[in-house]
C-alpha positions as CSV (number, residue, x, y, z in Angstrom):
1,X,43.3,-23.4,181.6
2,X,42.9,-25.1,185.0
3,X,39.2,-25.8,184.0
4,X,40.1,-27.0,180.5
5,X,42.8,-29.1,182.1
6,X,40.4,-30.7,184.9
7,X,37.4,-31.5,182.1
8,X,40.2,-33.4,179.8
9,X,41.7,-35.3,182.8
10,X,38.0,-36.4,184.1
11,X,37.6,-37.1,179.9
12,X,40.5,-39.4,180.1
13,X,39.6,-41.0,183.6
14,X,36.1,-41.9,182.1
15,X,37.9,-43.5,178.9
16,X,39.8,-45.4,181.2
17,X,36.9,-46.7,183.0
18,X,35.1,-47.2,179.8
19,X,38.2,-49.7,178.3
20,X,38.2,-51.4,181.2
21,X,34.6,-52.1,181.4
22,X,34.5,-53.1,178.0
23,X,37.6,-55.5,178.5
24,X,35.6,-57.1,181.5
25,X,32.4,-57.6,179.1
26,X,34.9,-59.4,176.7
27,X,36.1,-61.7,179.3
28,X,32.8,-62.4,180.4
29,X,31.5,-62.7,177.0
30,X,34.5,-65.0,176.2
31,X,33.3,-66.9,179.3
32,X,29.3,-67.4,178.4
33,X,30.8,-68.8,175.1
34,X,32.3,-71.2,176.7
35,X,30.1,-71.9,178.6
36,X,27.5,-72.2,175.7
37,X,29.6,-74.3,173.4
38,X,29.8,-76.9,176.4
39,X,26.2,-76.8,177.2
40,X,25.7,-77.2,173.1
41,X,27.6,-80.7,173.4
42,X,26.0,-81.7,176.4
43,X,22.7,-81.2,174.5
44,X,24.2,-83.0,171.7
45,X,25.4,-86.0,173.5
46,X,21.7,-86.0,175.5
47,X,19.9,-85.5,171.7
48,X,21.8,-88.6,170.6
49,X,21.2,-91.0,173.8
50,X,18.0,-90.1,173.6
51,X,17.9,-90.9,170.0
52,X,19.3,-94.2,171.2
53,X,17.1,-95.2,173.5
54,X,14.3,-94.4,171.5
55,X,15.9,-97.3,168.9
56,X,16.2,-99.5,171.4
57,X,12.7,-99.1,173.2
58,X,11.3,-99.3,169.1
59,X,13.4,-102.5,169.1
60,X,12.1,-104.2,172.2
61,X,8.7,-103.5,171.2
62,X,8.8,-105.1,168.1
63,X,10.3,-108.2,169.7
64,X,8.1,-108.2,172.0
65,X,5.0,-108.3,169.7
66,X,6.9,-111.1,167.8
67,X,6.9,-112.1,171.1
68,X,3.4,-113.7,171.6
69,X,3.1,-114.1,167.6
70,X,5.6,-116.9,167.7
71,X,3.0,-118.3,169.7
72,X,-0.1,-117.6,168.2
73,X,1.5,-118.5,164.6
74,X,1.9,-122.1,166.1
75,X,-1.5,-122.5,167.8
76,X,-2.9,-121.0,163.7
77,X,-0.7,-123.5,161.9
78,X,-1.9,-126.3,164.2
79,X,-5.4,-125.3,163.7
80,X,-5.0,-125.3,160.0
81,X,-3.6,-128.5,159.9
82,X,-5.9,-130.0,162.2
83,X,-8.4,-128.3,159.6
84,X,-6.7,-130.1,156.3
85,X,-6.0,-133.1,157.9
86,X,-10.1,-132.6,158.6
87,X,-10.6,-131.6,154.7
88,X,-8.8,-134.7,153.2
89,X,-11.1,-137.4,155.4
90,X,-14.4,-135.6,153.9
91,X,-12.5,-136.1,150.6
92,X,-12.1,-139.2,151.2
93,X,-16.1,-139.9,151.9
94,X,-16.9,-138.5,149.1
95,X,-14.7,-140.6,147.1
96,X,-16.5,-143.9,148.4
């Protein structure tokens, strides 16, 4: 019986182990889920102020390009003005 006896205690000492191994994975797995929900919104918040910036460098492009075109649309409506104002005097020859 002695046998029987030792072979059910070391059964019950290895359950024991066994629960409390299995109550330290919990915890830890309760941790690392933590853990990985907070990394999740940090790589939320970082996905979206990327997202940002990306708008805004879109945005400063464009008025940049606008930019110089302000410019340029000046000097092209000078030129074609110059270039009517040109137009109506040969119109005017050819009237004569």
């Amino acid at each position: 019986m002695s046998i029987i006896a030792q072979k059910l205690n070391s059964i019950v000492h290895r359950t024991q182990k066994l629960v409390e191994l299995s109550e330290a994975l919990q915890e830890h797995n309760e941790l690392l889920s933590l853990e990985n929900q907070s990394i999740k919104v940090a790589l939320e918040t970082s996905e979206n102020k990327r997202k940002e910036l990306a708008e805004t460098l879109r945005i400063l492009k464009l008025a940049k390009s606008f930019e110089g075109t302000n410019e340029k649309t000046l000097d092209m409506k000078q030129k074609i003005n110059d270039f009517v104002r040109e137009i109506d005097k040969c119109i005017v020859l050819l009237k004569k």
